[in-house]
N, C-alpha and C positions, 0 to 999 in steps of 0.2 A: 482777905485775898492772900494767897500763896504765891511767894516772889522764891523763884528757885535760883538759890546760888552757883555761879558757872568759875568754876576751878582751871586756870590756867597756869600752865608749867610756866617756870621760868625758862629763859634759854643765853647764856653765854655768850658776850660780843665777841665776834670776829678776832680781836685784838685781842682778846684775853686766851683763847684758843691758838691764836700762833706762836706768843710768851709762853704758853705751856709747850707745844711742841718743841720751840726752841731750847728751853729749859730740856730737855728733856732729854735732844742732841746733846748737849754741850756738854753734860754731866755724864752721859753717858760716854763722850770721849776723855773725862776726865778734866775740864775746864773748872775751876771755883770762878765765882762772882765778886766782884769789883763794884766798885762806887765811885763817882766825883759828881763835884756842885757843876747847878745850872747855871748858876752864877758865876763866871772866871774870871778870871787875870786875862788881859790879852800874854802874856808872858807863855800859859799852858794855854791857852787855846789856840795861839800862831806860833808863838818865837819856837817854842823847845820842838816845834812839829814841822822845822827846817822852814818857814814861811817868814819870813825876817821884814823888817818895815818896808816899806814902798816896795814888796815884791809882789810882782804882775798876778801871783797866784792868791794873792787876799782880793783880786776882784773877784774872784769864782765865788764867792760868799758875800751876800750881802749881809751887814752884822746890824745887831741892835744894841748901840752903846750904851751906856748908863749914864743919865744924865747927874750930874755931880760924884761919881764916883771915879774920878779918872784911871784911866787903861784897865776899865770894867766892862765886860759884856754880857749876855744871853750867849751861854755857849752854842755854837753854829756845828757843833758835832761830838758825838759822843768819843774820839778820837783824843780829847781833853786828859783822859782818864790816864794815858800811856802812861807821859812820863812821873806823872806826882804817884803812880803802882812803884814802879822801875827804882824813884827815890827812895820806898822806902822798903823794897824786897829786893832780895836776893834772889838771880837766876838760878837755876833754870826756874820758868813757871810759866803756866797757863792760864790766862782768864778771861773773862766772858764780860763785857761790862751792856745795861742796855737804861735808855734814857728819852728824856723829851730833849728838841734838840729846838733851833728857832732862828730862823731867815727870813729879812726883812725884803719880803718879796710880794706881790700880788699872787691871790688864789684863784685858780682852776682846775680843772678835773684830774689833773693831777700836781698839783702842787700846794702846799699850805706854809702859814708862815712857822706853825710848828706842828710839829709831828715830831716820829719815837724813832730810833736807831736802837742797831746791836753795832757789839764789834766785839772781834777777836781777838788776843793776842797771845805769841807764844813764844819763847825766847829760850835757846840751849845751843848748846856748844856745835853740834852737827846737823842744825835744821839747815835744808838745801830748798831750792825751790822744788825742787820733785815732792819733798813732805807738803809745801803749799799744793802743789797740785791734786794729790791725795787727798789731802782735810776738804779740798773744794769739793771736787767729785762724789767723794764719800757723804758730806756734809746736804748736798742738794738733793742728792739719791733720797737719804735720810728724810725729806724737806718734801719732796715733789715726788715721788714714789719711783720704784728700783728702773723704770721704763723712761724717769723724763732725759729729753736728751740736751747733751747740755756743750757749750762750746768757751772756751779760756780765753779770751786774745789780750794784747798789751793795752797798756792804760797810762792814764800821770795822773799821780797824784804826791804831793811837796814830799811825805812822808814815807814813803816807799820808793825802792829802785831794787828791782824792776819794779813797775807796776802793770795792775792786772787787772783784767773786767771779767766778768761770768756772765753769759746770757742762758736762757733754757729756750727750746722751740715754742713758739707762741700755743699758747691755750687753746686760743681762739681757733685757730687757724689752721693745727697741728704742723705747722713750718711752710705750710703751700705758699704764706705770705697772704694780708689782710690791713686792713686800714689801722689798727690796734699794733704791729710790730710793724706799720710803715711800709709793708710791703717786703720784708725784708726774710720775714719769719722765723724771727728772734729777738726774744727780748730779755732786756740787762737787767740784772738782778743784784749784782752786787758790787763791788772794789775792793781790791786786795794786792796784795806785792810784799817784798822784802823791807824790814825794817830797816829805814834810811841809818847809814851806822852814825848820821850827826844828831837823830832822835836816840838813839842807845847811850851816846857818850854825853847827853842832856841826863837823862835817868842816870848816871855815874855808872852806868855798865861799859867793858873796856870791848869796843865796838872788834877788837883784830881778835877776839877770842870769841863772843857772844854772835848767834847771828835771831834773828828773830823772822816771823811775818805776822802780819794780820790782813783780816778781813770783815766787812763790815756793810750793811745795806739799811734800810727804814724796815720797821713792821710793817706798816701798810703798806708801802709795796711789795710786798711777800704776802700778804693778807690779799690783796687786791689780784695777784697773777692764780694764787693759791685756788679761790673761790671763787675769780671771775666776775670783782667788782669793779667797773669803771670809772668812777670818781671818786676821789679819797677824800672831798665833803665830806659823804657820806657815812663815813667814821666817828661824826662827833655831832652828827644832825639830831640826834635826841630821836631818829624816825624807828618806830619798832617793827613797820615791816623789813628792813635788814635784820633786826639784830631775831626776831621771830622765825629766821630761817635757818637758824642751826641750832 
């Protein structure tokens, strides 16, 4: 009996496709890559990122301590990386850092207790927020192609002042507004703002000469708006009809 072998391509996770895009911006504006452990100090994962003990804005994260390691966590964002960069370079610089990240939270269709971040950062003597604005615009053009349209408004976050949110027109929807952007039709993509000058003068940079910004979102959610997948389970469900569609 003749059994005929049946030859199936491979096909590339979602997620590894947007790491390559991303990668691809960021280099091409001239960003190097950066590193830090998942494992932190609460010292760089709150204190030096303006977040100080019992301040109201470490509720926005729920953290996963380390059981006998004291003031040890699962870092809660890839945001970790700023200032232990800043310690041991000298400005000006640019860098790109991106990571698994982990909040101690319940999962749903859009949320997980870890998933992947990017972030950005870039620090010189003349950055204004008009350059943040630029890198944003430029950046998602880049990302979502020369038509998506895209909207800046303010934001908080400990680390930044100003701070800043990015949304693009829903996917879905194209802006008419849909149960997917809430009716709103727009949906958030990222956070970003001016580096707070008490995270600069943490890094030993002299905050009245240096100014910085960053900006920074999760892969899956840029994977998810990108190609129009609804639940970010489905990123790590082992299932091959997602990943057999690109």
């Amino acid at each position: 009996m003749h059994i005929e072998k049946i030859q199936r391509n491979g096909h590339l996770h979602p997620l590894t496709l947007i790491i390559r895009d991303l990668l691809e911006i960021f280099i091409s504006l001239g960003f190097s890559i950066a590193e830090s452990p998942e494992l932190e100090s609460e010292h760089y994962n709150f204190d030096v990122l303006n977040i100080p003990k019992n301040h109201p804005a470490r509720d926005m994260q729920d953290t996963f301590w380390i059981k006998g390691r004291k003031d040890t966590v699962l870092r809660t964002h890839v945001s970790n990386t700023q200032v232990r960069y800043m310690e041991n370079n000298k400005p000006p610089l640019r860098i790109v850092y991106f990571g698994k990240v982990f909040r101690s939270e319940a999962t749903d269709a859009t949320h997980e207790a870890q998933f992947r971040q990017f972030e950005a950062l870039a620090v010189g003597e003349d950055i204004t927020l008009g350059n943040l604005k630029w890198t944003l615009e430029l950046f998602l053009k880049k990302l979502f192609g020369e038509n998506a349209e895209i909207r800046i408004r303010p934001g908080y976050f400990p680390f930044v002042e100003p701070g800043l949110e990015a949304d693009v027109a829903c996917f879905k929807c194209a802006g008419r507004g849909c149960g997917l952007c809430k009716h709103t039709g727009w949906i958030e993509v990222l956070g970003a703002g001016m580096v707070h000058p008490k995270v600069l003068e943490a890094g030993g940079i002299d905050s009245t000469k240096w100014r910085g910004f960053a900006f920074g979102a999760g892969w899956e959610r840029i994977a998810m708006l990108k190609y129009g997948i609804d639940d970010i389970r489905l990123f790590s469900s082992g299932d091959l009809r997602l990943v057999n569609q690109f």
